[in-house]
Backbone as CSV, one residue per row, in Angstrom:
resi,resn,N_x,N_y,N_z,CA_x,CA_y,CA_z,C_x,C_y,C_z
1,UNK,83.268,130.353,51.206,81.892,130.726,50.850,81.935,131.743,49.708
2,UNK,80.754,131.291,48.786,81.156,132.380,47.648,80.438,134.053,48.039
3,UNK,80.459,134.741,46.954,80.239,135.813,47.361,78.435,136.241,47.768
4,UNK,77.854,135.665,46.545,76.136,136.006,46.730,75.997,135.060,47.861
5,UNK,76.584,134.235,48.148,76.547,132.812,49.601,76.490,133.579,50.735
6,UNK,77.446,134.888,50.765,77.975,135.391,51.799,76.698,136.368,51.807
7,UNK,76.035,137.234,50.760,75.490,138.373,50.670,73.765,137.742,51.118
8,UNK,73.806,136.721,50.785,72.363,136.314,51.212,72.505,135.521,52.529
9,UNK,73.244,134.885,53.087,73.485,134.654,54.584,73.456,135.884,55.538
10,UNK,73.912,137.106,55.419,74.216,138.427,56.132,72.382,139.095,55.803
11,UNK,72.106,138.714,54.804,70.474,139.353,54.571,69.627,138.300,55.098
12,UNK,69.735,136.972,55.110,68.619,136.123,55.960,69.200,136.487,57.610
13,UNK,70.477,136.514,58.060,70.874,136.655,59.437,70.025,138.068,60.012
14,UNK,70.426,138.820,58.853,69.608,140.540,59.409,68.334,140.399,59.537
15,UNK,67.413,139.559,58.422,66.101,139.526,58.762,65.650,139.070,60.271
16,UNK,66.526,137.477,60.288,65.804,136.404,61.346,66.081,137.649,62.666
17,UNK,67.053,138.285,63.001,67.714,139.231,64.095,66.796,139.802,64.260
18,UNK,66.480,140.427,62.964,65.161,141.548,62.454,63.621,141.123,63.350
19,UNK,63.541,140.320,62.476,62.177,139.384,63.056,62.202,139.184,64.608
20,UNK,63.163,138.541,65.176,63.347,138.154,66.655,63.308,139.517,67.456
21,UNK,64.253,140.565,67.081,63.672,142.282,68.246,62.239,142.492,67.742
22,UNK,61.778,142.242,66.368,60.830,142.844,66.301,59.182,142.239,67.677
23,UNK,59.839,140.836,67.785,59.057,140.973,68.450,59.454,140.238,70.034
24,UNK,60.350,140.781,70.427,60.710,141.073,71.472,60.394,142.380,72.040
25,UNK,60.101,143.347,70.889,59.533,144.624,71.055,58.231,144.764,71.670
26,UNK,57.343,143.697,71.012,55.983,143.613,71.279,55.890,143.485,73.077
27,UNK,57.004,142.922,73.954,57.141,142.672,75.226,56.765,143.786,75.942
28,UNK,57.441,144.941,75.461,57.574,146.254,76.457,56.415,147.174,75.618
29,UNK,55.367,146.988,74.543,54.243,147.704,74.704,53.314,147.536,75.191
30,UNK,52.759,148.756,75.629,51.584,148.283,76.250,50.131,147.631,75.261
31,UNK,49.661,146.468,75.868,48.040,145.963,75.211,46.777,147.286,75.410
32,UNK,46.188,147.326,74.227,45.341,148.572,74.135,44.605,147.947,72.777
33,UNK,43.154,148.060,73.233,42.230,148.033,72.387,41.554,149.246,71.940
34,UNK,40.707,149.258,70.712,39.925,150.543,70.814,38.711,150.595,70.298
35,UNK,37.950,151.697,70.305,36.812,151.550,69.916,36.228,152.945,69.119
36,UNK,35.560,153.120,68.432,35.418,154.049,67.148,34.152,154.277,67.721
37,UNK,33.688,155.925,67.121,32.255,155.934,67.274,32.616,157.701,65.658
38,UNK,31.678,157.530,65.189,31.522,158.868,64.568,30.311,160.313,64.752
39,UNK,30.570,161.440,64.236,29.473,162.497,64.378,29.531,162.915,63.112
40,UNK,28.530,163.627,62.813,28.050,164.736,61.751,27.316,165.909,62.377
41,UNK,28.260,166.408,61.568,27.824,168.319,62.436,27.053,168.650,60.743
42,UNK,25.781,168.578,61.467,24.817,169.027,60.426,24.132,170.518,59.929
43,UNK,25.010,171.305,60.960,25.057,172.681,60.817,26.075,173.362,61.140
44,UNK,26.976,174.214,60.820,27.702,175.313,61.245,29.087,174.621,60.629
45,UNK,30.315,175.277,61.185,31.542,175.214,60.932,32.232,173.974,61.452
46,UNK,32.641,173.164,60.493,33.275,171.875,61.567,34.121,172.306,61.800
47,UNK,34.903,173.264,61.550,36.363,173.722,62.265,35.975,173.545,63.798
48,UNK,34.728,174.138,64.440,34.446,175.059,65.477,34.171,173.857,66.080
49,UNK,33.391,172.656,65.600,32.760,171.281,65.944,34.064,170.602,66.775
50,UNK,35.331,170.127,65.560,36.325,169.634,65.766,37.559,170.668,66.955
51,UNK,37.219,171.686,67.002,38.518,172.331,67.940,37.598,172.151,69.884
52,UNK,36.143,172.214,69.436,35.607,171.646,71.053,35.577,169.913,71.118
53,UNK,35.822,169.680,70.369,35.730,168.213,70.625,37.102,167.954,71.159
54,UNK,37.869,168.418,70.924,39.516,168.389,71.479,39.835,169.277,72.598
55,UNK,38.784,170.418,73.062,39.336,170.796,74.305,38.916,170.037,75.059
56,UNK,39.161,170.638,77.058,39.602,170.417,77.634,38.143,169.935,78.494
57,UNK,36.712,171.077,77.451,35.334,171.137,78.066,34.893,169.494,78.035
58,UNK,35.039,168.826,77.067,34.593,168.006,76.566,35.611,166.410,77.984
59,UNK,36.445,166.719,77.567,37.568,165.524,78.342,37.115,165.646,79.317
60,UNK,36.915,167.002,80.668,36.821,166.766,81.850,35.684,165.874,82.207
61,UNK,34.414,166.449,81.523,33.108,166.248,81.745,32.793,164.623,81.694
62,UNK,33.806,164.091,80.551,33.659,162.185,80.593,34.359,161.517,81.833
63,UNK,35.858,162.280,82.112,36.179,161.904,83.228,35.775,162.173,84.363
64,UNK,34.720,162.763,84.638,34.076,163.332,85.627,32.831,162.040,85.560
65,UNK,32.230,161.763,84.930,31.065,161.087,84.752,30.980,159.743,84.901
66,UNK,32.889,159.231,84.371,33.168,158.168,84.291,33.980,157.400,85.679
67,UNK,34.316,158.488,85.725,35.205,158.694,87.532,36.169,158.041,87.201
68,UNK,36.919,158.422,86.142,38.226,158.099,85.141,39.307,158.859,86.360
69,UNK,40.699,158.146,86.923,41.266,158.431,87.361,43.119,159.058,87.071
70,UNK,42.207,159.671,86.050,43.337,160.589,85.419,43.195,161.810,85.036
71,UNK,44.375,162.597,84.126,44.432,163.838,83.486,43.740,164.256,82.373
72,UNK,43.735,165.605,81.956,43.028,165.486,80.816,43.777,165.058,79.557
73,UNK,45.203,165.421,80.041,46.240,165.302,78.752,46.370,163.573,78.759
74,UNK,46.694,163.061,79.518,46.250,161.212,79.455,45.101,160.749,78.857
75,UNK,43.765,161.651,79.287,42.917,161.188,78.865,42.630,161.522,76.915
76,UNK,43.426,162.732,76.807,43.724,162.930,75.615,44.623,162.658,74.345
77,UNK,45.569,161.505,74.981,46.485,160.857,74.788,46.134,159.485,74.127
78,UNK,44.466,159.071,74.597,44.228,157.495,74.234,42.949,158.253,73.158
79,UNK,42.970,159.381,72.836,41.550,159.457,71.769,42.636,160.178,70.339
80,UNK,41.758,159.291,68.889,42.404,159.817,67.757,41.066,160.220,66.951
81,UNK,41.499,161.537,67.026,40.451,162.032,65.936,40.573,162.838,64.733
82,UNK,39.637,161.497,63.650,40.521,161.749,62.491,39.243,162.456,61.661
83,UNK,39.533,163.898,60.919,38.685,164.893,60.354,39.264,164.880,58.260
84,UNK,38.699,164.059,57.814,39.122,164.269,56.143,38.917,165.436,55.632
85,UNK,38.327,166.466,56.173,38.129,167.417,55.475,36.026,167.785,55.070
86,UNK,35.440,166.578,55.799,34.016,166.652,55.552,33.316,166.762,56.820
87,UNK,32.222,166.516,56.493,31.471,166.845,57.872,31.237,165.707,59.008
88,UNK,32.009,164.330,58.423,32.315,163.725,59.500,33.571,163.650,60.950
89,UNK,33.726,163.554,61.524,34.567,163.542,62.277,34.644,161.798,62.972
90,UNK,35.727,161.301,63.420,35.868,160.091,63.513,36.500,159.768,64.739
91,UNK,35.938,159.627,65.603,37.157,159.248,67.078,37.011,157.648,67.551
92,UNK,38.802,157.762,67.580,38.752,155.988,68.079,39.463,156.343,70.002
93,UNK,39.026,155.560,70.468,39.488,155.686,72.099,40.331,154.410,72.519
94,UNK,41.043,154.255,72.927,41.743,153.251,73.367,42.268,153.078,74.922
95,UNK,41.916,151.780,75.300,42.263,151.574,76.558,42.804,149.611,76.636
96,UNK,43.158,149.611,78.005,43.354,148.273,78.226,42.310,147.078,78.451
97,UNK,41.131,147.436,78.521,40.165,146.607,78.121,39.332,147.435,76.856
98,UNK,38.689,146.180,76.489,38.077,146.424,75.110,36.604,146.850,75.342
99,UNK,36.120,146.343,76.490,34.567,146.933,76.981,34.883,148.409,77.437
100,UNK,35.696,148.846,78.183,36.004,150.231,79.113,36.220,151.326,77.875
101,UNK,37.517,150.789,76.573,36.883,151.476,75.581,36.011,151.563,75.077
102,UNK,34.869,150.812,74.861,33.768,151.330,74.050,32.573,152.294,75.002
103,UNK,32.978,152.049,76.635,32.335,152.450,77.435,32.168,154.222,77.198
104,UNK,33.595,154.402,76.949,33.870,155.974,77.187,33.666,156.400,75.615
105,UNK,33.709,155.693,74.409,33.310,155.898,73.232,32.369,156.778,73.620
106,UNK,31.521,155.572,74.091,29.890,155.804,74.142,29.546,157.090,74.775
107,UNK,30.237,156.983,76.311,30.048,158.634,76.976,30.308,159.621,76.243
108,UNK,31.721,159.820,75.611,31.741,160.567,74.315,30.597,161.277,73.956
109,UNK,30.390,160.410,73.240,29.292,160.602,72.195,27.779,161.618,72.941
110,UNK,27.650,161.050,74.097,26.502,161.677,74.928,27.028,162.870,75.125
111,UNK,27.993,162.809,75.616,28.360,164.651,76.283,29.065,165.089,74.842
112,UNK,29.813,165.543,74.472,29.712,165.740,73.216,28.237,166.414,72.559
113,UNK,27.476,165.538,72.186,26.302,165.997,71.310,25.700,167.204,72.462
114,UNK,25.868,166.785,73.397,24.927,167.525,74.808,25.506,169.156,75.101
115,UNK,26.945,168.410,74.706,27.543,169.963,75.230,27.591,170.986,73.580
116,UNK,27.340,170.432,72.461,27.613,171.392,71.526,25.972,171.763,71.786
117,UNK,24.616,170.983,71.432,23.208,171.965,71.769,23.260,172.791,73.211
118,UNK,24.222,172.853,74.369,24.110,173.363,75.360,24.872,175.016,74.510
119,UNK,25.962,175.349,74.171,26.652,176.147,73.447,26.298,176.428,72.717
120,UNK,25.677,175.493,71.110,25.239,176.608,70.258,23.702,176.681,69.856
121,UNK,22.755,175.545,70.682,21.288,175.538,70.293,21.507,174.872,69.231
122,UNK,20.351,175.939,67.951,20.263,175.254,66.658,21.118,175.430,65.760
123,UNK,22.283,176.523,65.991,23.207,177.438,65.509,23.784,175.815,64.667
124,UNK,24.156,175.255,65.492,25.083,174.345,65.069,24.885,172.375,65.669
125,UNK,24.124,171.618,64.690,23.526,170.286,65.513,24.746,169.234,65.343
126,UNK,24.790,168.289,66.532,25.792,167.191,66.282,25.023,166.026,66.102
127,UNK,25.267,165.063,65.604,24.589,163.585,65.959,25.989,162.608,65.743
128,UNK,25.362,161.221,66.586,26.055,160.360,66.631,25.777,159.676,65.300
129,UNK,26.956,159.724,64.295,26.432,159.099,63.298,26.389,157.391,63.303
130,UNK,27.100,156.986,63.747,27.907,155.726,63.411,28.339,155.425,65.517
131,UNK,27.455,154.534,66.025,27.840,154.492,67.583,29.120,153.736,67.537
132,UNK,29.208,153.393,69.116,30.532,153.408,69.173,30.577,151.746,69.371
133,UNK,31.749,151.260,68.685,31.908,150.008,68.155,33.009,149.625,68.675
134,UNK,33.375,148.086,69.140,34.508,147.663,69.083,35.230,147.395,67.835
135,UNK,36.842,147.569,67.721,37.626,147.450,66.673,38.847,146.298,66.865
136,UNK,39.123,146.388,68.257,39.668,145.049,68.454,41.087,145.762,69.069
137,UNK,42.040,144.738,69.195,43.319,145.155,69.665,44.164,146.204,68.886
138,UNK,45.068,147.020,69.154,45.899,147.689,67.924,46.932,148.049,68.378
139,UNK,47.428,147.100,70.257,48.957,147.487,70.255,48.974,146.391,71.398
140,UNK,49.965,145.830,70.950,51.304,145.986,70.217,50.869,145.556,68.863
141,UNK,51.242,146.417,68.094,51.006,145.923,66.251,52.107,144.726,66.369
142,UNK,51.425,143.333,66.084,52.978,142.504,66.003,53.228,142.256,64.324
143,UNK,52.238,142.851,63.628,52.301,142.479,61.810,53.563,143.255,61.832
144,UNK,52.917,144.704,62.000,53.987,145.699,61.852,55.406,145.497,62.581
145,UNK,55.665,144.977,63.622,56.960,145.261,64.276,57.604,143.911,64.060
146,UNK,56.745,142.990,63.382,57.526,142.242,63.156,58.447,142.459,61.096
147,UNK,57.448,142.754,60.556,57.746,143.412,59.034,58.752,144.455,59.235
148,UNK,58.482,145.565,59.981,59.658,146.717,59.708,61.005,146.004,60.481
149,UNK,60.803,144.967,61.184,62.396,144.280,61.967,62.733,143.616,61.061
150,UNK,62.015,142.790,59.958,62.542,141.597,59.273,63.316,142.424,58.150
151,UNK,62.449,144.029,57.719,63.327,144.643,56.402,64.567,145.230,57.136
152,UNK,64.161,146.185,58.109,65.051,146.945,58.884,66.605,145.957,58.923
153,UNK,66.720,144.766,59.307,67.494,143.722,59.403,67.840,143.413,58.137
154,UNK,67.480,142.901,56.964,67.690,142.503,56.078,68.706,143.661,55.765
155,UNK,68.776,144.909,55.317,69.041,145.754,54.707,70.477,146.143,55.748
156,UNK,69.853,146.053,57.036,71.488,145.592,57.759,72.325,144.868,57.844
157,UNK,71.633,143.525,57.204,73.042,142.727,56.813,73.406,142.943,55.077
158,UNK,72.389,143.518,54.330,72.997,143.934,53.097,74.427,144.723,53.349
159,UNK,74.019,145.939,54.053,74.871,146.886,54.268,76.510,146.378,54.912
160,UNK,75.808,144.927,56.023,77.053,144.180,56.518,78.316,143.472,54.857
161,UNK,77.253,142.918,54.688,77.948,142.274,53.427,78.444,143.062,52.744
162,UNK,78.262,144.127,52.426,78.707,145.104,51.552,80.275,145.593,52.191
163,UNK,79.923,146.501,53.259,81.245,146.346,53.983,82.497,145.715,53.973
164,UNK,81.842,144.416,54.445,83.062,143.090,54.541,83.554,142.959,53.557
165,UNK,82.403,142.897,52.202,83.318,142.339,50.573,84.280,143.406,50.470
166,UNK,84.173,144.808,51.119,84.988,145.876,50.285,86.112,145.546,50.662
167,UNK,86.356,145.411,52.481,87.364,145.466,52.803,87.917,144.210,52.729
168,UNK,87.017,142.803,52.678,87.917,141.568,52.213,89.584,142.080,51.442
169,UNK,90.122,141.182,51.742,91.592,141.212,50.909,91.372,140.361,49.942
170,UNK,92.507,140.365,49.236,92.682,139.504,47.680,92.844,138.159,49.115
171,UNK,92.769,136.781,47.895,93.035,135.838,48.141,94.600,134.903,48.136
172,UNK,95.194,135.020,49.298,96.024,134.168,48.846,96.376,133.358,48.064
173,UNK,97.359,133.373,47.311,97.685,132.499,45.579,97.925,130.957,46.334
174,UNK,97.508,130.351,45.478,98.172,128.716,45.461,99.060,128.167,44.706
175,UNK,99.723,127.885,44.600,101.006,127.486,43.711,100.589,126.098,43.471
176,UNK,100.019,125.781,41.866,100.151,124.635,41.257,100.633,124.220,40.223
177,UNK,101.654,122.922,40.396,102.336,122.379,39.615,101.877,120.845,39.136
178,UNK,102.753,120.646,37.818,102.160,119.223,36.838,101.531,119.600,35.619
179,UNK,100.737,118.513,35.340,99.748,118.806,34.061,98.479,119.223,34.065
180,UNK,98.029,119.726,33.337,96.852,120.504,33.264,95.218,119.075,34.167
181,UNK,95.432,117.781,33.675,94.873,116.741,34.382,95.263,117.064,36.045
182,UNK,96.461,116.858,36.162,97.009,116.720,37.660,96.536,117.957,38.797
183,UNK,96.131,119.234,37.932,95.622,119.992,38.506,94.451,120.365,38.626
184,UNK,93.815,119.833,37.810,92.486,119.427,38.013,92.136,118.039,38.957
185,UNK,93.147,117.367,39.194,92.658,116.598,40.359,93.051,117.343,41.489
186,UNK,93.760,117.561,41.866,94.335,118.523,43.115,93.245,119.180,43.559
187,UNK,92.580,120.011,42.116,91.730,121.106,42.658,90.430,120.273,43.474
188,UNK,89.930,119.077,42.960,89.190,118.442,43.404,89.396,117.836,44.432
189,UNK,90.306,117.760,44.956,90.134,117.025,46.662,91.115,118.837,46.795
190,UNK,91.067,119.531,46.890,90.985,120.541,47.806,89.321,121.229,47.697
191,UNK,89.113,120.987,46.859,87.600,121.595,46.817,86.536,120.512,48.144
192,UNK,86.930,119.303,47.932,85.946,118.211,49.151,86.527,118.783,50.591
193,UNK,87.744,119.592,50.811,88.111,120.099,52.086,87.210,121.084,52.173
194,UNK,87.455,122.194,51.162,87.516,123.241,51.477,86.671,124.065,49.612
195,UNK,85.473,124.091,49.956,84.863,124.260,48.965,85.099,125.908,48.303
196,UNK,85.077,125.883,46.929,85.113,126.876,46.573,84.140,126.926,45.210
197,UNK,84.400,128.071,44.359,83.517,128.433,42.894,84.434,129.168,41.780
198,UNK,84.768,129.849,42.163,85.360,130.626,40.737,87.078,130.549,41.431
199,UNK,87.723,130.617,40.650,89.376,130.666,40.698,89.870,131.226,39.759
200,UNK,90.442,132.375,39.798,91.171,133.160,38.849,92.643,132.542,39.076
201,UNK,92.802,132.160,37.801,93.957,131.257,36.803,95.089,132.293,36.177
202,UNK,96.322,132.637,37.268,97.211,133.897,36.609,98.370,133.192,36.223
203,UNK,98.680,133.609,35.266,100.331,133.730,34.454,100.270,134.087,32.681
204,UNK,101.049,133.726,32.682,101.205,133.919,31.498,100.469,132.790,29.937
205,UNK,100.662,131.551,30.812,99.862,130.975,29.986,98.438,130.315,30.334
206,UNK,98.048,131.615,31.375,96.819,131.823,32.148,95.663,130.802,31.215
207,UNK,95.536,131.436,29.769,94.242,131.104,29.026,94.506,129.659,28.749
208,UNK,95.063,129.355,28.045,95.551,127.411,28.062,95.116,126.701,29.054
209,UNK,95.629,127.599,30.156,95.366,126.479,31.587,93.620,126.648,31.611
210,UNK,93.083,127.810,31.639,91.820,127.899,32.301,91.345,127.038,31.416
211,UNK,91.093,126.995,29.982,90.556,126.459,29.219,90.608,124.647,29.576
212,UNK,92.277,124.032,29.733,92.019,122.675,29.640,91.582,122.556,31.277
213,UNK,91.507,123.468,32.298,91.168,122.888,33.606,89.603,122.484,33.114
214,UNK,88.770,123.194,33.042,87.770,123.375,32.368,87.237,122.244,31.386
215,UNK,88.269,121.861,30.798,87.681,120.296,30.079,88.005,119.593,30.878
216,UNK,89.117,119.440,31.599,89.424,118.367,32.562,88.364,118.076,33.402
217,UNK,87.567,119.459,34.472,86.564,119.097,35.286,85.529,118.354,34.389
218,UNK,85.352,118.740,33.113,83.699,118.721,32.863,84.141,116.811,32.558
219,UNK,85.102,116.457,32.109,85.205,114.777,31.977,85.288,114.245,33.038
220,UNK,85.081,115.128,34.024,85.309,114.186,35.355,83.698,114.242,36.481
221,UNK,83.212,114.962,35.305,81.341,114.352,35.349,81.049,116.204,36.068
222,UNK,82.215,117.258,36.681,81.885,118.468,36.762,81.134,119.615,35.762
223,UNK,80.279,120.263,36.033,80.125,121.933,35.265,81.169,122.604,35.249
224,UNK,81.788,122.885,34.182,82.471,124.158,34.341,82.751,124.356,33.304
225,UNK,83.058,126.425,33.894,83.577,127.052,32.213,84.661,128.090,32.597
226,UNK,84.848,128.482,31.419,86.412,129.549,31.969,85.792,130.905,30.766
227,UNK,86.606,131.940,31.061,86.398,133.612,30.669,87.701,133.961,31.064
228,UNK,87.894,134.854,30.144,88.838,135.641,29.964,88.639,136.633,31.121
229,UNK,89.830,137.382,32.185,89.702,138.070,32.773,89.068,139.775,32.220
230,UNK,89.016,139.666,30.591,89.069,141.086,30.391,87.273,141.221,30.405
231,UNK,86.781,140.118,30.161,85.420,139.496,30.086,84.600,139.298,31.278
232,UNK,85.528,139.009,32.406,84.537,138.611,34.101,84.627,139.905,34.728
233,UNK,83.511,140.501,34.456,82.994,141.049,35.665,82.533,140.485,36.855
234,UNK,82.250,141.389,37.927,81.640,140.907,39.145,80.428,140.127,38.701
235,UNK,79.471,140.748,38.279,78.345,140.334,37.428,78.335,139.665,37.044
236,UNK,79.102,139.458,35.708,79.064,138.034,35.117,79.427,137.046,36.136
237,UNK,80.517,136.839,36.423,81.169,135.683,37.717,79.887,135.298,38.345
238,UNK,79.116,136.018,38.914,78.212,135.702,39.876,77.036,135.474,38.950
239,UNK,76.879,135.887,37.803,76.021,134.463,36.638,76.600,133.404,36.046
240,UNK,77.977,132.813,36.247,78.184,132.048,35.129,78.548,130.820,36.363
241,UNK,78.686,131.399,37.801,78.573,130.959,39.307,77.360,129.882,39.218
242,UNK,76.400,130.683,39.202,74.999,130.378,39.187,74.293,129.464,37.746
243,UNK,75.205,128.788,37.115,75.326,127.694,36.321,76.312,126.662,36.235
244,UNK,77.264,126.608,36.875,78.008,125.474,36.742,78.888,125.643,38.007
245,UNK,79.841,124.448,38.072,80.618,124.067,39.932,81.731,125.116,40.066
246,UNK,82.541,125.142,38.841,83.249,126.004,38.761,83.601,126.211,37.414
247,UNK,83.913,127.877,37.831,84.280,129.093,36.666,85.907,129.428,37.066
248,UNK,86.480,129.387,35.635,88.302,129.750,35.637,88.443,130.862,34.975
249,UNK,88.648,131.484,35.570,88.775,133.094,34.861,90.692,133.216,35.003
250,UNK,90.983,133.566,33.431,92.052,133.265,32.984,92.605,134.860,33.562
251,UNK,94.452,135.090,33.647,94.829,135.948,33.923,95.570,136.294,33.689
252,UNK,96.742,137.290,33.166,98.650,137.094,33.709,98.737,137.774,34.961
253,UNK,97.888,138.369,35.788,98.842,138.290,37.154,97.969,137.650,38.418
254,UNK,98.341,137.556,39.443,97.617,137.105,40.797,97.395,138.183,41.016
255,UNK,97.681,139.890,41.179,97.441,140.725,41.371,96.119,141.602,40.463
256,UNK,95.756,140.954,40.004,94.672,141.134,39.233,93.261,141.600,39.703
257,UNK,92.490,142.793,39.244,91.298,143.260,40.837,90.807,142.000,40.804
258,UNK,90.344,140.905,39.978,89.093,140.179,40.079,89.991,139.259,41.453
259,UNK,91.127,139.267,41.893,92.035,138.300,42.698,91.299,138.816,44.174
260,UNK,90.438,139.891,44.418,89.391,140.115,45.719,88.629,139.502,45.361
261,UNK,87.906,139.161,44.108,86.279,138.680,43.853,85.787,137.388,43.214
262,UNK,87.091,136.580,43.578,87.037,135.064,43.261,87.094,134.111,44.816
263,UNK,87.074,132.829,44.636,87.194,132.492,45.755,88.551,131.883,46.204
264,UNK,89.265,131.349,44.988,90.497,130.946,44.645,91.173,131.819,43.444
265,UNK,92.523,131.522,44.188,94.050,132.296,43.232,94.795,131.273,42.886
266,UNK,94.444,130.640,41.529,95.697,129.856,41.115,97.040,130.377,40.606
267,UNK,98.307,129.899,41.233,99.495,130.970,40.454,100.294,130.307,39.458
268,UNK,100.369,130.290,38.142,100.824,129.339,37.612,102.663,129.520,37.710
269,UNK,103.338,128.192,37.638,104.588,128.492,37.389,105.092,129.125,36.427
């Protein structure tokens, strides 16, 4: 297998892996819908608005009303309230049914407005700006857990591939003998076994050979081209890969770095 063969197999394997926990994940969250309602504090400090809307006055009094059979910190656990900096304030509530959230939205909203005119009169007015609405499901996110598994994965088999190429070893040399024809057939029924792409071509009369292997394939109806070893980079190899069956990158030794980053080692006599 060539090398980008190998690097994009290890990045589709990480994704599909990716994709599959991601939503195997979705198994063990819990289903929770929610429901939004907003206020406008049309007088006084929303600091003062927003820090009672989050105590403890406000939570008991819904679970009390609602005959909610929990804590306040649970019950404070399923409300998000989000403050931009204006005089709206925004709370979404979430529960396991989608009616029960909008139920307690709604209570919200009553005690709430009730308990800030009980505390500050006219000092400071609330209203329900915006009642309380269904928004629909929002857990298990499966967009999300399935997207951050498919990159999360991908980038783990990048990292796999990366690894493996480093520590790959050079390639065992092949010893071929005859004429520059004769080894170009050879190479071709070892290639129908056992497929390959680039072969770095070492000895001494490295460039000769790469060159006539290279005409030999292309008359025998193959792509191919040959480069000088001082010329193939990783880079290049893996563009000149990505145009024809095979690339001969000429050499004088088998010990040569590109002899890790080919797929074949020809050794000439």
């Amino acid at each position: 297998m060539t090398r980008w063969k190998l690097v994009a197999a290890c990045v589709a394997a990480g994704a599909a892996a990716g994709l599959l926990a991601g939503w195997v994940a979705t198994f063990f969250q819990p289903t929770l819908y929610r429901s939004e309602t907003e206020f406008v504090a049309q007088h006084g400090s929303e600091r003062t608005v927003h820090d009672l809307l989050e105590s403890d006055i406000v939570t008991q009094v819904v679970i009390r009303n609602l005959s909610l059979n929990e804590s306040s910190r649970r019950f404070d656990s399923r409300l998000h309230i989000r403050d931009d900096g204006s005089s709206v304030l925004r709370v979404g509530v979430d529960d396991p049914s989608q009616a029960k959230a909008t139920q307690i939205a709604q209570e919200l909203g009553v005690v709430f407005t009730q308990i800030v005119q009980d505390r500050f009169g006219h000092t400071v007015q609330v209203v329900v700006f915006d009642p309380a609405h269904d928004v629909g499901k929002v857990s298990p996110p499966l967009g999300a857990d399935l997207g951050w598994g498919a990159l999360i994965g991908a980038l783990a088999g990048l990292l796999a591939a990366n690894l493996w190429l480093r520590r790959e070893p050079a390639v065992a040399p092949v010893r071929l003998d005859g004429s520059v024809p004769e080894m170009a057939d050879a190479l071709l029924a070892r290639s129908a076994a056992e497929p390959f792409q680039t072969v770095l071509v070492a000895g001494a009369d490295g460039e000769r050979v790469a060159a006539g292997l290279a005409d030999s394939m292309a008359a025998r109806g193959q792509q191919a081209l040959w480069v000088r070893s001082a010329d193939a980079s990783p880079q290049e190899l893996a563009r000149l890969a990505a145009h024809a069956s095979f690339v001969f990158v000429a050499a004088r030794s088998a010990n040569h770095r590109l002899a890790r980053k080919v797929d074949l080692v020809v050794a000439l006599p």
